[in-house]
C-alpha positions as CSV (number, residue, x, y, z in Angstrom):
1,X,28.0,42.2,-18.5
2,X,31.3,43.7,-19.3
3,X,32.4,45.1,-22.4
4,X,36.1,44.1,-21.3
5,X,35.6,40.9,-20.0
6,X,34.4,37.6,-20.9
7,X,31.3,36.1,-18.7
8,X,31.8,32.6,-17.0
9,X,30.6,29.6,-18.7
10,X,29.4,26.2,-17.7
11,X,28.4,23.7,-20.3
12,X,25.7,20.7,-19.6
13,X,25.7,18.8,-23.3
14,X,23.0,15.9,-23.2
15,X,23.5,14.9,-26.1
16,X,27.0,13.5,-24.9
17,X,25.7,11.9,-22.3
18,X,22.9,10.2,-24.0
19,X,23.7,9.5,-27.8
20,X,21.6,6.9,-28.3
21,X,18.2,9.1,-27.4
22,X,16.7,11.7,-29.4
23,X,16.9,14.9,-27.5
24,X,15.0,18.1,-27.1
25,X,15.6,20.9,-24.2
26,X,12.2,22.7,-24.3
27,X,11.7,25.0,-21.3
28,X,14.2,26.0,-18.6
29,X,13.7,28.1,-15.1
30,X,15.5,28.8,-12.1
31,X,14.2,28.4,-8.6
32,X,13.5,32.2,-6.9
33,X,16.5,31.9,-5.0
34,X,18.6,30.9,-7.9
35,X,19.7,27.6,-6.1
36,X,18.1,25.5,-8.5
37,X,17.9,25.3,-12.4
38,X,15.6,23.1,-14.3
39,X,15.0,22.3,-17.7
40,X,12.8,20.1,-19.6
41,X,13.3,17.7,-21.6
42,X,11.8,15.1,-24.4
43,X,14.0,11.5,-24.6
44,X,13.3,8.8,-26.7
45,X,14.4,7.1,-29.9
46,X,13.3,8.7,-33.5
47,X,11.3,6.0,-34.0
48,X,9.2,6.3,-30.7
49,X,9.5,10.4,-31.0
50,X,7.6,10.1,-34.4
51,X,4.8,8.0,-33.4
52,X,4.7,9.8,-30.2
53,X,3.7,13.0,-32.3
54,X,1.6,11.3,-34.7
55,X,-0.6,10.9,-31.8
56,X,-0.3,14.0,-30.1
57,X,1.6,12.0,-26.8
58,X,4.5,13.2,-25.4
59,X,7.2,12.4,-22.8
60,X,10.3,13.3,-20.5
61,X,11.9,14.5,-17.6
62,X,12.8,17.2,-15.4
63,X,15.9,17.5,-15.1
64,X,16.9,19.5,-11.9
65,X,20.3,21.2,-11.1
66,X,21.3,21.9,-7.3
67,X,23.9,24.6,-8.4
68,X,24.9,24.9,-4.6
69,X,25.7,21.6,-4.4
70,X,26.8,20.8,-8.0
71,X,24.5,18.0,-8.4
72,X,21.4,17.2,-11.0
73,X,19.3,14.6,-11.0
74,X,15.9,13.5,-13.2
75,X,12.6,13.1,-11.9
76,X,10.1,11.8,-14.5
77,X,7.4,13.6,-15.9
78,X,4.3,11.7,-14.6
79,X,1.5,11.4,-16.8
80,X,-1.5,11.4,-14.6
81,X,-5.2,9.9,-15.9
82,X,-3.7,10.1,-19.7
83,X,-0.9,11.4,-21.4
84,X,1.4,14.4,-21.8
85,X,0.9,16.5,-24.2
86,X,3.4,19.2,-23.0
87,X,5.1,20.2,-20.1
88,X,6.9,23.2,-19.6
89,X,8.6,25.2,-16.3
90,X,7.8,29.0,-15.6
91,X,10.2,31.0,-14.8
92,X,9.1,33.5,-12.0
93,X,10.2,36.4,-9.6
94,X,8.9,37.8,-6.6
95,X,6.3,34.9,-6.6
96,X,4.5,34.1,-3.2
97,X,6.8,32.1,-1.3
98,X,3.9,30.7,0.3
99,X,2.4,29.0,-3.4
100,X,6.1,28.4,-4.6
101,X,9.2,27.4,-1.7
102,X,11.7,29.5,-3.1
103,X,14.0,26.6,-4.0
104,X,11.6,24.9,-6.3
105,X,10.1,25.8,-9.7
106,X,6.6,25.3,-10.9
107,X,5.7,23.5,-13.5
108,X,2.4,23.6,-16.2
109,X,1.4,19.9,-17.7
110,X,-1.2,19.3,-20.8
111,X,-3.0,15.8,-20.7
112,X,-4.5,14.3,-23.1
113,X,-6.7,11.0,-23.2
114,X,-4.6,7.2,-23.9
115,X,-7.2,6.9,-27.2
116,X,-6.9,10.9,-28.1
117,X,-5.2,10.5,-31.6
118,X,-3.1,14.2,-32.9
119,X,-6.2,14.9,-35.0
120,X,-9.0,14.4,-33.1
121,X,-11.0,17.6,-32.1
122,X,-9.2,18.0,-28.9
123,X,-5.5,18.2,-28.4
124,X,-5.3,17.7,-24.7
125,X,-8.3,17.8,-22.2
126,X,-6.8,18.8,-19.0
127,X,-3.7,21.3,-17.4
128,X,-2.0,20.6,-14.2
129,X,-0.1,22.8,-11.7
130,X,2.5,21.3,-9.7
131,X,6.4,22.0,-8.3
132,X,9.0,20.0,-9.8
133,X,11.2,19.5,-6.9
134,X,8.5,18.4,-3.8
135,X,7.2,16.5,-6.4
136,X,3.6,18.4,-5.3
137,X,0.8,18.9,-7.6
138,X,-1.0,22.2,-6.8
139,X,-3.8,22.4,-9.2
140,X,-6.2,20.6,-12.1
141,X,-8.8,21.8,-14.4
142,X,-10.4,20.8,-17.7
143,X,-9.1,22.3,-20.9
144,X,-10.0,21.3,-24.1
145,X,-8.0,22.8,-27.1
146,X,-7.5,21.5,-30.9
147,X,-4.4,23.3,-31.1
148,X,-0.9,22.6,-29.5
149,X,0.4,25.1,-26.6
150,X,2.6,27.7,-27.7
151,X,3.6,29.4,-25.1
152,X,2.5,30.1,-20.9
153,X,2.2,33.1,-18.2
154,X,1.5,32.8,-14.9
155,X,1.4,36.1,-13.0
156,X,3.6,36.1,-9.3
157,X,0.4,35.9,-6.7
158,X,-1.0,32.9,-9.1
159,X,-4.1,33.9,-9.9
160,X,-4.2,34.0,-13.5
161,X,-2.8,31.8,-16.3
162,X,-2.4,33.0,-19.9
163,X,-2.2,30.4,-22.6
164,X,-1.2,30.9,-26.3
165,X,-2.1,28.8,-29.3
166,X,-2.1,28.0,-33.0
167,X,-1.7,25.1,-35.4
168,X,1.3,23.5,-36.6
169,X,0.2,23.7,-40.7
170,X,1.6,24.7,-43.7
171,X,-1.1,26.6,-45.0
172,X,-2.3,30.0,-45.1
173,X,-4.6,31.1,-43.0
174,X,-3.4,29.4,-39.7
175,X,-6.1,29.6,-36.9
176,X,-4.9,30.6,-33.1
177,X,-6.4,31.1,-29.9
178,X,-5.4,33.7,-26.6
179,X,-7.2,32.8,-23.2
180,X,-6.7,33.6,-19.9
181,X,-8.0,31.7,-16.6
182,X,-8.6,32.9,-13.2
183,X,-6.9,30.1,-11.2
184,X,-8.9,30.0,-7.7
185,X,-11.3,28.5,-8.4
186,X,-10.6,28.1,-12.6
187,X,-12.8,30.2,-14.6
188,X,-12.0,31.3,-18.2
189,X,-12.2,35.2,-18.5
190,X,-10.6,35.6,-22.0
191,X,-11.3,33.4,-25.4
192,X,-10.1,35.1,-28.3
193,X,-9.6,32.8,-31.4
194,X,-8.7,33.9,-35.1
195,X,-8.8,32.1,-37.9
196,X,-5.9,34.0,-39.1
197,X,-3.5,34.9,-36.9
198,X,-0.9,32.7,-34.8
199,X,-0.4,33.8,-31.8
200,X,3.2,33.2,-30.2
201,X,3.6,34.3,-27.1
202,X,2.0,35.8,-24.0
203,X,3.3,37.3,-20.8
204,X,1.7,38.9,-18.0
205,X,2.7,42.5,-16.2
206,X,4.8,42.5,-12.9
207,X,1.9,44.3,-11.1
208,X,0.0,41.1,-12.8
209,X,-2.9,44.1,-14.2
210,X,-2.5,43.3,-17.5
211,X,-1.7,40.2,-20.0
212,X,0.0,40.5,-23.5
213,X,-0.5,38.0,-26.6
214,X,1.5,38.3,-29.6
215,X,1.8,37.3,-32.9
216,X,1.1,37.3,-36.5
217,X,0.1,36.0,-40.0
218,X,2.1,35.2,-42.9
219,X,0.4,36.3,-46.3
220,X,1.3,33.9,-49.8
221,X,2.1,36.8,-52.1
222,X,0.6,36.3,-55.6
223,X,1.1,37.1,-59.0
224,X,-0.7,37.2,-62.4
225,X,0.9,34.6,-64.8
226,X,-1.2,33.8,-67.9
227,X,-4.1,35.1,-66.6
228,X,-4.4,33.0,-63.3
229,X,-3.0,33.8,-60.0
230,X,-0.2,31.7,-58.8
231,X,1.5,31.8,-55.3
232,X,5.3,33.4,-56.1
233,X,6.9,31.8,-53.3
234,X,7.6,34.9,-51.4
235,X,5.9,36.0,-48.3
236,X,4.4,39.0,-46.5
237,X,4.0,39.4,-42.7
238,X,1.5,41.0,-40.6
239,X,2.1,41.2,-36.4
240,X,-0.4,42.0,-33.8
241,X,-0.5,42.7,-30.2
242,X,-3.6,42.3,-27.8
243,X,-3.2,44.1,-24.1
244,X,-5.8,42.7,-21.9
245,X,-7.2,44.2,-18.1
246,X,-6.6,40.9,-16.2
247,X,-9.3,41.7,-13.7
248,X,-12.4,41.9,-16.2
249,X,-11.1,40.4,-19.2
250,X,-11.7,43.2,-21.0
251,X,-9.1,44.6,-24.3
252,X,-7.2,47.6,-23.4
253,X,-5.3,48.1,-26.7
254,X,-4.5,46.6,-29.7
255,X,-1.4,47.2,-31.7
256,X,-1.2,46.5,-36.0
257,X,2.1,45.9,-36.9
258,X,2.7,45.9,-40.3
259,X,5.6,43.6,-42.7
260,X,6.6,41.9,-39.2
261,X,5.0,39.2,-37.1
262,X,5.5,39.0,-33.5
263,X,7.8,35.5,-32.3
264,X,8.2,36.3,-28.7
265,X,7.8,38.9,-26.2
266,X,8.6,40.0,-22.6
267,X,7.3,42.5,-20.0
268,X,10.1,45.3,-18.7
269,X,10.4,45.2,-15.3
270,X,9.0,48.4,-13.8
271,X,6.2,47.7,-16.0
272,X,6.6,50.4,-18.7
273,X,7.8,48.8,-21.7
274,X,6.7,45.4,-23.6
275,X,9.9,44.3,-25.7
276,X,8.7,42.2,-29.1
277,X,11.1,39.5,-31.5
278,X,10.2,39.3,-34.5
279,X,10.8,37.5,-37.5
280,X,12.7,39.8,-39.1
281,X,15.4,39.5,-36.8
282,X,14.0,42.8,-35.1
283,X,13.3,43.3,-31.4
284,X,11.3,46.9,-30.6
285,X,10.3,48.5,-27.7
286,X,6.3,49.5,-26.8
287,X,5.5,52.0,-24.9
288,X,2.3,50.3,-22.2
289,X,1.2,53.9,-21.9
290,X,0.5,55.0,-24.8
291,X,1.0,52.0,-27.4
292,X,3.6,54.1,-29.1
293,X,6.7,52.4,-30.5
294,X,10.2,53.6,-28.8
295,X,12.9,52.0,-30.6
296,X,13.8,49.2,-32.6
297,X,17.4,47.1,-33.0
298,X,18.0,44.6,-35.9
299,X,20.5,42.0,-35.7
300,X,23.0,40.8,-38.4
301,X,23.9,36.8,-39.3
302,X,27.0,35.7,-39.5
303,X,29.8,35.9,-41.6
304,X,29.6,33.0,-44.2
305,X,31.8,30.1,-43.3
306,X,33.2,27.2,-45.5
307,X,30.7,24.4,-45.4
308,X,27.9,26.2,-43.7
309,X,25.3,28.2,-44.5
310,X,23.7,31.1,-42.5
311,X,20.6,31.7,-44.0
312,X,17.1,34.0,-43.0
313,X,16.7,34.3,-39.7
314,X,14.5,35.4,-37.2
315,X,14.3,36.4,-33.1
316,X,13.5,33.2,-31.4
317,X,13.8,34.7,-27.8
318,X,14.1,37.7,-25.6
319,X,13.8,38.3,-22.0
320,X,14.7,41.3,-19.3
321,X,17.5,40.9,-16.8
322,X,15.7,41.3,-13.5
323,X,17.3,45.0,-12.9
324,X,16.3,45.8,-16.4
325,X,19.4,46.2,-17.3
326,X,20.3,44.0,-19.9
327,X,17.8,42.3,-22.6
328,X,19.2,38.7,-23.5
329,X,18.0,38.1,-27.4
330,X,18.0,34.5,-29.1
331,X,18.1,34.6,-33.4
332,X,18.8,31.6,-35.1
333,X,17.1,29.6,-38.0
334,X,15.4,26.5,-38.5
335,X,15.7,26.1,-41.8
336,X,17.0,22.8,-43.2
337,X,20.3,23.3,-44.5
338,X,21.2,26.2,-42.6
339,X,20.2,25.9,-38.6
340,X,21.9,28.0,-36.1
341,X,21.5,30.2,-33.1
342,X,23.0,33.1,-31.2
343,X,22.4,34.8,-28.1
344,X,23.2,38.7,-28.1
345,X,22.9,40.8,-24.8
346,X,21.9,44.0,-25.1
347,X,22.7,47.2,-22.6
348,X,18.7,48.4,-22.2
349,X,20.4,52.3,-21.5
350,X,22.1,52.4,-24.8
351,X,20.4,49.9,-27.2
352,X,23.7,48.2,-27.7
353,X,24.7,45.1,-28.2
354,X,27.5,44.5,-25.7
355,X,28.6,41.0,-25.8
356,X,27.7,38.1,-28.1
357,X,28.0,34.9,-25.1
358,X,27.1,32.3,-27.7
359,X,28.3,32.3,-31.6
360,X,27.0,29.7,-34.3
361,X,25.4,27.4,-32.1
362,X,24.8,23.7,-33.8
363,X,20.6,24.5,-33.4
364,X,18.0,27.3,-32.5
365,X,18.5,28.7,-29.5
366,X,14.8,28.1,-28.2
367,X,14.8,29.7,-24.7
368,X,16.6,31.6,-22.5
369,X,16.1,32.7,-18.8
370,X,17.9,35.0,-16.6
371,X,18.6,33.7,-12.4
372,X,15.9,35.9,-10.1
373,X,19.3,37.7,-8.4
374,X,20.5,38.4,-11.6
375,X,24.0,36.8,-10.9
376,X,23.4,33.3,-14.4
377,X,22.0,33.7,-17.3
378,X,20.9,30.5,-18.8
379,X,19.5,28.9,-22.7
380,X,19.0,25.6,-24.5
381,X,20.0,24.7,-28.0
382,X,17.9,22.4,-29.9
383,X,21.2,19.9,-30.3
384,X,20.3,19.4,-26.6
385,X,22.9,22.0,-25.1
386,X,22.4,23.8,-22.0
387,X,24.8,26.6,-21.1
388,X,25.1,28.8,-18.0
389,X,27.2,31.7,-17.6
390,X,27.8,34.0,-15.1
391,X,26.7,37.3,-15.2
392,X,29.1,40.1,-14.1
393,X,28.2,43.3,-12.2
394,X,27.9,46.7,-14.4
C-alpha cells in the first residue's frame, strides 16, 4: 500500500442489517482465485446465544460474497448427526485445485452430541471437511476433546490438519493441547497437552514440512502481606513455540519466550521466517533456521478521546501478504469498558508501519486475511463489521 494514498474501502455492517440478532464474524477466507469471500458467522438472540454456550452448541451461517458479481448470499451451517460446536473457513493459497475448485473455500466443522452438555468430558466428538460453496462434504473422523478449538491449519496438498486448544477459565494454570492429523486416511501423529500452557495458534509451512503451535501462560504474581501470600493482581507472562517435522511427528525446536505470551502467528511466505503477536502489543520475527529472533516492532494505543477509554492492549492478529510484502497486524482490547481494535500494515523491507486502514474500531478486530492475488485485504470486528479494501501496487 501507498504511503501517499489512501486504499479503497467497502463496508458489509451486519449488524445494520440484522439488529434484532446477536452477531459474531468469527473466521473469514477468500476463494484461491479471489472471486469469492466468505465469512462466518453466529446469529441468534442473547437469550438463545447464552444457553447455546452453556451447553457447548453452536450455530450460523456462511455467508458467501460473489465479488465479481457483487452478490452474497447465506447458506446454513448444517449440523450433521449432532451439533456445531464450531465452524471456521481456512484461508489457503496454492492449494490443489483438484481437493479445492478455485472459486470455493473449505470449511473445518466440530460436532458435538444433542445430550453433550459444555462440561461433560468431551467438547465435541467429531470434525468435518467440506466446501462452502458446492455445498460438498470432503471428509469425517472422530475427535474427542474437553477443550474448545482455538485455532486451525491445513497445509495446501491436504494432508495434514493442525489443531490448537485450551480452556476458557479464569484460573491459573490453564491446560491446552497441540495435535496434528494425517488426513488420508486420519491418523493422529502429534498429541502434546500441558497443563500449563494455552496454546493459541498454529500454522503450517508453505512447503507443508513443518507445523508451528504457539502460545503461553499467564503467572498470578504474589506477594508477602502479614505473613501469607496473597495474589497482587498483577501478572507475569511466559510464551512458547513448538516447531514440529510434519512427516514423523517428531519436535524440531522449541523456543522459551520469556515476559510475553504468543496470541497469534503466521508462516513467511518463502518459508524463512515465523512472525508472532503477542500480548504485549509486540509482533517479532523468528528465524526457521536457526530459532534466532530477528526483530521485533511494538505498537502504540490511541490517543485518549472524550468518553472513551483505550486501555492494555494486545496483538489479536497478523498475517503475510502473499508476496511478503506487507504484514497486516490486528491490536485491540477486550476489556470491558475499553474495547477497540486497529489494523496496522506493515512494509516487511523496512519494519514500518505504513498505513493505519482501520482506526478505533467499535470491537476487536478478530481476523484478518489477505485475497491469494494479493489485490483485498479483508477483517471482522466483533460489532459484526466486515471491511474490504483494496490493496494498491508498491
Amino acid at each position: 500500500m501507498a504511503d501517499d494514498s489512501k486504499s479503497a474501502e467497502t463496508v458489509y455492517n451486519f449488524r445494520e442489517k440484522m439488529s434484532e440478532t446477536s452477531i459474531d464474524l468469527s473466521s473469514i477466507a477468500f476463494s484461491g482465485d479471489s472471486s469469492t469471500l466468505v465469512v462466518v458467522k453466529r446469529v441468534g438472540s442473547p437469550r438463545r446465544i447464552v444457553l447455546e454456550q452453556l451447553f457447548g452448541h453452536w450455530r450460523g451461517e456462511f455467508v458467501v460474497f460473489d465479488l465479481s458479481a457483487n452478490t452474497q448470499r447465506s447458506v446454513q451451517i448444517k449440523d450433521g448427526p449432532g451439533v456445531s460446536d464450531f465452524a471456521v473457513v481456512i484461508p489457503m493459497i496454492n492449494v490443489d485445485k483438484t481437493l479445492v475448485p478455485p472459486n470455493d473455500v473449505l470449511y473445518v466443522q466440530g460436532l458435538s452430541s444433542w445430550d453433550l452438555p459444555r462440561k461433560s468430558a468431551s467438547r465435541h466428538t467429531d470434525v468435518k471437511l467440506g466446501l462452502v460453496r458446492s455445498n460438498t462434504v470432503i471428509k469425517e473422523f472422530p475427535y474427542t476433546t474437553a477443550l474448545p478449538t482455538k485455532s486451525i491449519a491445513i497445509d495446501s496438498k491436504m494432508t495434514r490438519l493442525a489443531i490448537c486448544n485450551y480452556a476458557d477459565q479464569t484460573t491459573h494454570p490453564v491446560p491446552g493441547e497441540f495435535e496434528l492429523w494425517k488426513l488420508n486416511p486420519p491418523e493422529l501423529l502429534i498429541e502434546h497437552k500441558s497443563d500449563h500452557t494455552m496454546f493459541n495458534s498454529t500454522t503450517i509451512s508453505p512447503d507443508g514440512n513443518v507445523v508451528v503451535a504457539g502460545g503461553g501462560e499467564w503467572i498470578p504474581e504474589r506477594k508477602m502481606i502479614l505473613g501469607k501470600l496473597v495474589e497482587s493482581g498483577r501478572l507475569s507472562y511466559r510464551g512458547e513455540l513448538q516447531f514440529w517435522n510434519t512427516a514423523d511427528g517428531k519436535k524440531i525446536r522449541e523456543i522459551q519466550i520469556e515476559d510475553r505470551a504468543v496470541r497469534c502467528l503466521d508462516y513467511s511466505p518463502d518459508g524463512k521466517f515465523v512472525v508472532t503477536g503477542f500480548q504485549d502489543a509486540s509482533v517479532a520475527w523468528w528465524s526457521v533456521a536457526n530459532g534466532d529472533e530477528v526483530t521485533d516492532i511494538r505498537f502504540d494505543k490511541p490517543s485518549p478521546e472524550r468518553g472513551r477509554s483505550f486501555g492494555p492492549f494486545a496483538v489479536q492478529q497478523c498475517v503475510f501478504s502473499p508476496d511478503g510484502r506487507l504484514l497486516a497486524v490486528s491490536v485491540g482490547s477486550y476489556n470491558i469498558g475499553s474495547k477497540w481494535g486497529e489494523l496496522h500494515i506493515v512494509d516487511t523491507e523496512t519494519m514500518e508501519v505504513i498505513e493505519t486502514v482501520w482506526k478505533k474500531a467499535a470491537h476487536v478486530i478478530g481476523n484478518v486475511v489477505f485475497s491469494p492475488d494479493g489485490k483485498m485485504l479483508a477483517a471482522v470486528c466483533l460489532d459484526g463489521t466486515l471491511m474490504v479494501w483494496g490493496v494498491q501496487s508498491r
